[in-house]
VEXMI-971525 format. One record per atom (N, C-alpha, C, O): z, y, x; residue in three letters. Coordinates in steps of 0.05 Angstrom, whole numbers, plus 5000, padded with zeros to 4 digits. Each point is the difference from the previous one (the first is absolute). Example, Ala and Ser with C-alpha at 12.3 -4.5 7.8 and 13.67 -1.06 7.14 Angstrom:
515648865264ALA 500050244982ALA 500050245018ALA 501350005021ALA 497350214972SER 500150245016SER 501450224985SER 500450225010SER 
This chain:
743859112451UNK 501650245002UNK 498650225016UNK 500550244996UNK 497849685021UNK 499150155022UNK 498350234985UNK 499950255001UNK 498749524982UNK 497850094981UNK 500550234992UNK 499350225008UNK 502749664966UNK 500250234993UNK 502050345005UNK 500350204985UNK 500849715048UNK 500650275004UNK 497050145011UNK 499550245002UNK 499449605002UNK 497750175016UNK 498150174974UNK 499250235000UNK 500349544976UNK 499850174977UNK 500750214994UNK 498550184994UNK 504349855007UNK 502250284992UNK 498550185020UNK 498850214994UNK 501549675033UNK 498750285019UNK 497950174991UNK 499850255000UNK 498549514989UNK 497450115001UNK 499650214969UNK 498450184996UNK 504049694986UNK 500250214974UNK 501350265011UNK 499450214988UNK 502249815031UNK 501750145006UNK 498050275023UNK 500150255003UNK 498549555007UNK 497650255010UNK 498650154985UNK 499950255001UNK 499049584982UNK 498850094977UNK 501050194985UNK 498450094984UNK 504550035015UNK 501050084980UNK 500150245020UNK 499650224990UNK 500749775036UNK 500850165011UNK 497350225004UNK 500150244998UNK 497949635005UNK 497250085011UNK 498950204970UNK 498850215004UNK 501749704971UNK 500550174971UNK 501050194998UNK 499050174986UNK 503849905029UNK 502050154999UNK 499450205016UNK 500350234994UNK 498349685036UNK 498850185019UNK 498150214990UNK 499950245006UNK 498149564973UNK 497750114989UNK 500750284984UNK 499550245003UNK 501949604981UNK 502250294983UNK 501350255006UNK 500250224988UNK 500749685033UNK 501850255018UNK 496950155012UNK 499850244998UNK 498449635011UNK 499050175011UNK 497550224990UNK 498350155010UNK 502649754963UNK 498450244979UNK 500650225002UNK 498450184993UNK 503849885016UNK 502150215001UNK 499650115028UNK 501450185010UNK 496849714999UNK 499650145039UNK 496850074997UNK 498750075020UNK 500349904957UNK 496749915004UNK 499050205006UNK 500950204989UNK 497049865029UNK 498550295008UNK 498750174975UNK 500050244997UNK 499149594991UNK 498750154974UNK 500950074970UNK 498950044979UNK 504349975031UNK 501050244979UNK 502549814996UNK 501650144989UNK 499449635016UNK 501749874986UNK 502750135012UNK 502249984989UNK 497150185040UNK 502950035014UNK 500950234985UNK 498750134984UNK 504549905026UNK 501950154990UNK 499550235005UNK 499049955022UNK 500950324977UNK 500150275008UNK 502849965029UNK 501349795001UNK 499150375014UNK 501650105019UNK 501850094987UNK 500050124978UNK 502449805042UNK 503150124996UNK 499850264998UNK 499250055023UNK 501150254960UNK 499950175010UNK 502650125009UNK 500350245005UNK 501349574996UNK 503250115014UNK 500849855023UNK 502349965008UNK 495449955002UNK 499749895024UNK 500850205019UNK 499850254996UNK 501449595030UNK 501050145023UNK 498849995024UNK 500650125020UNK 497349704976UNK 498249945022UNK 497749824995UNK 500249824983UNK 497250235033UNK 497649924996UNK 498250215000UNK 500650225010UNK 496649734975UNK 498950124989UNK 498349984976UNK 498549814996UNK 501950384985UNK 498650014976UNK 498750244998UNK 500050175017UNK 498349854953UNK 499450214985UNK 501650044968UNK 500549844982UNK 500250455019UNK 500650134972UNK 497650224989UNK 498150135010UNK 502649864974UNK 498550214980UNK 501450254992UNK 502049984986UNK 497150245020UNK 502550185002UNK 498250254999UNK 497650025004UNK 504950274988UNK 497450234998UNK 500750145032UNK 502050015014UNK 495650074988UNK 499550155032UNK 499050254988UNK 497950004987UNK 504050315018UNK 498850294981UNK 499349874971UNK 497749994990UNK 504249935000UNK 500049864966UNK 497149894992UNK 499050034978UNK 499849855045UNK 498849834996UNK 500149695003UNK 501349935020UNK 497749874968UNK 501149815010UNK 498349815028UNK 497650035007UNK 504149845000UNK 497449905027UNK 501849815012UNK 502450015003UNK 495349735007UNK 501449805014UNK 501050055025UNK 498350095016UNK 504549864992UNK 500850105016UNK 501349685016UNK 501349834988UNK 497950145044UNK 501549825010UNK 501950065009UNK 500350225011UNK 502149574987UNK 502850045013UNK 499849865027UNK 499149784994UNK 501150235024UNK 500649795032UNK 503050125018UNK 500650195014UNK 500549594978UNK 502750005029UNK 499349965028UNK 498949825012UNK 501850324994UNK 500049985037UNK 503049825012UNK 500849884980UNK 500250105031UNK 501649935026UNK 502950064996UNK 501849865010UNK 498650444971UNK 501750145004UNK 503149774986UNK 499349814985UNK 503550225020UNK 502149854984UNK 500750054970UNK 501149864983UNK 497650445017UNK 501250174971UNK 498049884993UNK 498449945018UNK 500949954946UNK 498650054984UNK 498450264994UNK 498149934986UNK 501950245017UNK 499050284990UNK 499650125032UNK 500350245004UNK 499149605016UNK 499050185022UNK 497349785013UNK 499349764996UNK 500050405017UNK 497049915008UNK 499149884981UNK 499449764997UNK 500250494982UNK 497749874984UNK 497550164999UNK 499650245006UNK 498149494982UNK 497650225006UNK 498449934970UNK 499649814984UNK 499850525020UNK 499449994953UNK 496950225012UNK 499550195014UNK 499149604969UNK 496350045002UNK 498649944978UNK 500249804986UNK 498350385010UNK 498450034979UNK 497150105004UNK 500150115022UNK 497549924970UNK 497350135004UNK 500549965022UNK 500349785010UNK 499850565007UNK 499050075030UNK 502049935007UNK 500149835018UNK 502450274969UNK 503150055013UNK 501449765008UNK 499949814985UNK 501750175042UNK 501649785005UNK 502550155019UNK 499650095022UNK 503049924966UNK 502250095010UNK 502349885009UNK 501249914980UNK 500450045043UNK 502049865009UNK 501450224999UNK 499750225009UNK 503149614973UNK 502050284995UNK 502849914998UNK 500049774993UNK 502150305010UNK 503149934989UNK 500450154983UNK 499050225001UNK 502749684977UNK 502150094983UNK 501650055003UNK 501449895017UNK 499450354965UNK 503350014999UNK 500850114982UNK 498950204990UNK 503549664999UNK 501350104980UNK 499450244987UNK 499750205014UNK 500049794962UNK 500850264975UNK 500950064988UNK 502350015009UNK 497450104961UNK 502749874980UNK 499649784988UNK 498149855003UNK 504250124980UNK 501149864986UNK 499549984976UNK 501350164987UNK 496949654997UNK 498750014974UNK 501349944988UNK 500450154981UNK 501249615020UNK 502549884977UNK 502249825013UNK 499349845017UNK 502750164977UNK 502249805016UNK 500149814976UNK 500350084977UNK 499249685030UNK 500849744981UNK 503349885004UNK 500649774993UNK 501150385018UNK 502750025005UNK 500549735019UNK 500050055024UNK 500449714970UNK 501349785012UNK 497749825012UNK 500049825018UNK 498050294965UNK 496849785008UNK 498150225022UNK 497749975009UNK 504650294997UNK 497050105024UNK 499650324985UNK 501550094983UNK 496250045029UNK 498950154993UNK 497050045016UNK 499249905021UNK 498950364954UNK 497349985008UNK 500450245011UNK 501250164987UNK 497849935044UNK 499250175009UNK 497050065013UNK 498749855014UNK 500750444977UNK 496849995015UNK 499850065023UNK 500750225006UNK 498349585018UNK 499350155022UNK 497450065008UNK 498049904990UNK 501850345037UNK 498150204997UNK 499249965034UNK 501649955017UNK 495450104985UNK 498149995029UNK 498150194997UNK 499250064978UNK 500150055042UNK 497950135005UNK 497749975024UNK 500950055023UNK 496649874976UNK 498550045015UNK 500150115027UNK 501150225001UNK 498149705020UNK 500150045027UNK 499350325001UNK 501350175012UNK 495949894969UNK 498850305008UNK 500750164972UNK 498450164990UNK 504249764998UNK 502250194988UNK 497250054972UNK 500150214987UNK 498149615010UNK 498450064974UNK 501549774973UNK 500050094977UNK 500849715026UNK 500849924977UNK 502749914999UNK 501549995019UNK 499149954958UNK 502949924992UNK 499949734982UNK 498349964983UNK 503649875023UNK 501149654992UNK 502550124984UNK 501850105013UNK 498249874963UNK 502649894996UNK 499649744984UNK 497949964988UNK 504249865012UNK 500849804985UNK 502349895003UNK 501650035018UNK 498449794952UNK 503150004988UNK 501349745012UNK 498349835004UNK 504050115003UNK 501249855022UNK 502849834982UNK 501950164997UNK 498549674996UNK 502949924990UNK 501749975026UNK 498749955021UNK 503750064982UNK 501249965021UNK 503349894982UNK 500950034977UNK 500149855051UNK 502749864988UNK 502350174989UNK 499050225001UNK 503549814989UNK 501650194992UNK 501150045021UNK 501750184998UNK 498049715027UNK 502050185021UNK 498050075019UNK 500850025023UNK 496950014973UNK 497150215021UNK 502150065014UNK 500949855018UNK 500450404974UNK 500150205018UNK 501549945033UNK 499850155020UNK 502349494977UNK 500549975021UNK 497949765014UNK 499549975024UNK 499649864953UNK 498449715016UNK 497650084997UNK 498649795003UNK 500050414993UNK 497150104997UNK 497849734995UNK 497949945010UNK 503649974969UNK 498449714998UNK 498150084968UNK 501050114980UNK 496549815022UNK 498250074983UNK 499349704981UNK 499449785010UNK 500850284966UNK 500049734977UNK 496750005001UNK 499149835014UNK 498950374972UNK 497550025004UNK 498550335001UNK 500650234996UNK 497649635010UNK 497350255001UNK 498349984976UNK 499049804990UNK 500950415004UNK 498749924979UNK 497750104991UNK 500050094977UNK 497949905037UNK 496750055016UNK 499050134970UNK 499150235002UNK 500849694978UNK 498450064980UNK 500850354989UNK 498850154985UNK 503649895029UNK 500050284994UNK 500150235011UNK 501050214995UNK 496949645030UNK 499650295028UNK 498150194979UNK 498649934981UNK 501850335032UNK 499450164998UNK 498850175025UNK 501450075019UNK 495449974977UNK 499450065027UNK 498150384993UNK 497850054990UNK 504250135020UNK 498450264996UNK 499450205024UNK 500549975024UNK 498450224963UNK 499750235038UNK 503250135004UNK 501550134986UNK 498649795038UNK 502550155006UNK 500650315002UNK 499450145019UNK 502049954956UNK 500550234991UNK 502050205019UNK 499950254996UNK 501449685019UNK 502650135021UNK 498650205004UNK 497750065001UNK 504150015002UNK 499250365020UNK 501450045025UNK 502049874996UNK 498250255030UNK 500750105022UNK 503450044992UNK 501150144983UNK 500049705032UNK 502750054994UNK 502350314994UNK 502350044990UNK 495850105023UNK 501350214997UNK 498950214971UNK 500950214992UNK 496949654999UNK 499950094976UNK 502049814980UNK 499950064977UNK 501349795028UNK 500949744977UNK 502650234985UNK 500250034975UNK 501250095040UNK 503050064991UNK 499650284981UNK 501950094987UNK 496250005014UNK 500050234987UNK 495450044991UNK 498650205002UNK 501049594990UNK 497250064983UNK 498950184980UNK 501550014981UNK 497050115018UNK 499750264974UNK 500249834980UNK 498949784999UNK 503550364979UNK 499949904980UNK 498549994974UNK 499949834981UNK 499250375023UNK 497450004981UNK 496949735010UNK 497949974988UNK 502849925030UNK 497849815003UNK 502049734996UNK 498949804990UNK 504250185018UNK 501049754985UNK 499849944968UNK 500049774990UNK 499850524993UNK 500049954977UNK 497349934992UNK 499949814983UNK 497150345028UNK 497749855001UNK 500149754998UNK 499649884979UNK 501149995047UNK 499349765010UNK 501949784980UNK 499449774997UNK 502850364993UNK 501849774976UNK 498650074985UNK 499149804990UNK 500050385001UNK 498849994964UNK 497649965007UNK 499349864981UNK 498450175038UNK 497149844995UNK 500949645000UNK 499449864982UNK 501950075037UNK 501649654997UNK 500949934963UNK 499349794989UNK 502050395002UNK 501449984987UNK 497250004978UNK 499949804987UNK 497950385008UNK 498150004988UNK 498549834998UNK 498949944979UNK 500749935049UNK 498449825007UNK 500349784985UNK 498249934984UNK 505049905021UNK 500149844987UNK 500350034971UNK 499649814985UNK 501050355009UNK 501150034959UNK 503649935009UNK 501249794996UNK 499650405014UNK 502949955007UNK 501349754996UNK 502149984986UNK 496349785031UNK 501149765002UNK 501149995026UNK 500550195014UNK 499849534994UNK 502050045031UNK 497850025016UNK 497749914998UNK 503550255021UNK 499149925033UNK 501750095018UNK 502150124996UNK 496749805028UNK 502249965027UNK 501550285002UNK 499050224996UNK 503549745011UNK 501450235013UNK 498750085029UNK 499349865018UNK 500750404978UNK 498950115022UNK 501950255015UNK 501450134984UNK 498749945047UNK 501350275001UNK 498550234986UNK 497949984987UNK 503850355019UNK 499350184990UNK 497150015024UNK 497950094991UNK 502049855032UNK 498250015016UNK 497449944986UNK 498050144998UNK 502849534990UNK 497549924991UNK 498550124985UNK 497650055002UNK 504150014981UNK 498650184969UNK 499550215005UNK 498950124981UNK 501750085051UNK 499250214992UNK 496649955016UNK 498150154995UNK 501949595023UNK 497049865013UNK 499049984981UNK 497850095003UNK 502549814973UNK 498049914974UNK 500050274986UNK 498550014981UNK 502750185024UNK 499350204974UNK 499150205031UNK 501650175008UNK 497149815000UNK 499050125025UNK 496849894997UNK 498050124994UNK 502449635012UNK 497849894992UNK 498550024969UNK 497549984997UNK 504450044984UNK 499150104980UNK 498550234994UNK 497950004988UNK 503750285025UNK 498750194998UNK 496550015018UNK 497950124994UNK 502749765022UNK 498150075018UNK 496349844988UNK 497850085007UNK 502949714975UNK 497649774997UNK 500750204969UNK 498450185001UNK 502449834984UNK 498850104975UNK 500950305004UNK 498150154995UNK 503849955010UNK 499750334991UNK 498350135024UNK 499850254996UNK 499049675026UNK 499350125029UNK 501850115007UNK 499250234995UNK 502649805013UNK 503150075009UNK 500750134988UNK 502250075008UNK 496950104965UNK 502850164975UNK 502049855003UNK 499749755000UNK 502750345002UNK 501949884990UNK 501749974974UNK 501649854989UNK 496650495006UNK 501450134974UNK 499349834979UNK 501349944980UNK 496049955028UNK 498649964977UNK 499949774991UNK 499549964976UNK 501349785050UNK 501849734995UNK 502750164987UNK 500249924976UNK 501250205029UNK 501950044988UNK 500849944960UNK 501449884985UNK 496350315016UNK 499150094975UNK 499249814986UNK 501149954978UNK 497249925032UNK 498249614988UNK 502749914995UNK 500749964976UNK 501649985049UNK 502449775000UNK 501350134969UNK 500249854981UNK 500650395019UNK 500750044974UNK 498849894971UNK 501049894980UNK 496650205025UNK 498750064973UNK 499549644992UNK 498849944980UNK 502049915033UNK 498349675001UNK 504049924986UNK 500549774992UNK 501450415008UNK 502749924985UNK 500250154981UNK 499950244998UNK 500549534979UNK 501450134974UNK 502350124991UNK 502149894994UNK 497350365007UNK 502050195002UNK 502449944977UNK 502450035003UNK 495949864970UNK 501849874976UNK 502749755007UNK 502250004990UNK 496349785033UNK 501649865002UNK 501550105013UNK 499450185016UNK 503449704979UNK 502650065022UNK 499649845016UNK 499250085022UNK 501349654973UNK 499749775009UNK 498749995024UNK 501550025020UNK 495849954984UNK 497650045008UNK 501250275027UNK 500849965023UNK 498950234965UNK 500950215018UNK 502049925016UNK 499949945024UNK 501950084962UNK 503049915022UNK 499549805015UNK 501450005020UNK 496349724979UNK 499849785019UNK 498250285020UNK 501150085021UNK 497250004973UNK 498450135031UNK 501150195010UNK 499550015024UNK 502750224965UNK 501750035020UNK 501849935007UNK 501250155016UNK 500149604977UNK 501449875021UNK 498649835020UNK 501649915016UNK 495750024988UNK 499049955011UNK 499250105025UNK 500049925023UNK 499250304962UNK 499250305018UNK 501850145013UNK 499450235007UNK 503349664998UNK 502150115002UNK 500550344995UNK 501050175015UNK 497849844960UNK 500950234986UNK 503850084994UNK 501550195005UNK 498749504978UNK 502950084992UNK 500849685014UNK 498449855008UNK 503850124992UNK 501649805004UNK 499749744978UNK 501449815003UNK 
């Protein structure tokens, strides 16, 4: 009897020591492991992501902090930034299962901007409890703000710049909501790197680059441009 429990053991190691083997294909250094959580809440990884709509490996590292979305530090090339988040809008409510909201950081020396997209539970607004992060869709660009006291009242002839070169840029697909601040920083910056500061004459380009035929088309860039409502 002894025998053969000690047999069993020894099949029973055996089976186990196979099983080990197997599982650990799946950990192996030379390609067998899994990619990283990218809705991880802690650790550290790398994503792949665009930096100025380019793309570039970018590391994620948690610090210390209790929030998920604070002390974090996001590095890339030269750059390495410890930053908090906070809340933005609101991309979509999944009603009973939560909703996705983007939150937003900026750089210590006010040069770049984090946003990324966040699921959170359907009652955020009182248990501020976060479902995930969801790393693969940071967004990392130069921080566009302007001096607060330009934000409330920006020339509007450079917000309409700065929405219709965006709006050109991409082929009027999405991109981030921005203030009138921002857009009038990018159509500032617009004028200044291609027209040498005309403004008239960005003006003139932002037009002539819309088809005057479409309605469609038109009516998306000035409502964009907050031309009309």
């Amino acid at each position: 009897m002894k025998g053969k429990l000690k047999n069993a053991a020894e099949a029973l190691g055996y089976l186990n020591e196979q099983l080990d083997e197997k599982i650990g294909m799946f950990h192996d250094p030379l390609g067998y492991s899994p990619g990283p959580d990218k809705t991880t809440t802690a650790g550290e990884f790398e994503v792949n992501v665009p930096v100025q709509n380019e793309m570039e490996k970018v590391k994620i590292k948690y610090g210390h902090a209790t929030g998920p979305l604070e002390d974090v530090t996001i590095s890339w090339g030269n750059e390495s930034h410890n930053v908090d988040f906070e809340e933005g809008d609101e991309i979509e409510d999944h009603g009973n299962e939560g909703k996705d909201i983007s939150f937003v950081a900026y750089s210590q020396d006010d040069k770049w901007r984090f946003i990324v997209d966040v699921s959170v539970e359907v009652n955020y607004e009182l248990s501020g409890n976060i479902q995930d992060i969801n790393w693969d869709t940071l967004e990392i660009s130069e921080d566009l703000r302007l001096e607060p006291e330009d934000m409330d009242n920006p020339d509007e002839d450079l917000v309409i710049i700065g929405s219709g070169a965006l709006d050109i840029e991409n082929k009027f697909g999405e991109r981030p909501s921005m203030t009138n601040g921002e857009y009038a920083a990018k159509g500032q910056e617009f004028v200044d790197d291609r027209f040498d500061g005309d403004k008239e004459a960005a003006l003139k380009y932002i037009y002539s680059q819309i088809n005057e035929t479409d309605e469609t088309l038109q009516e998306v860039f000035q409502k964009r441009a907050g031309i009309i409502k």
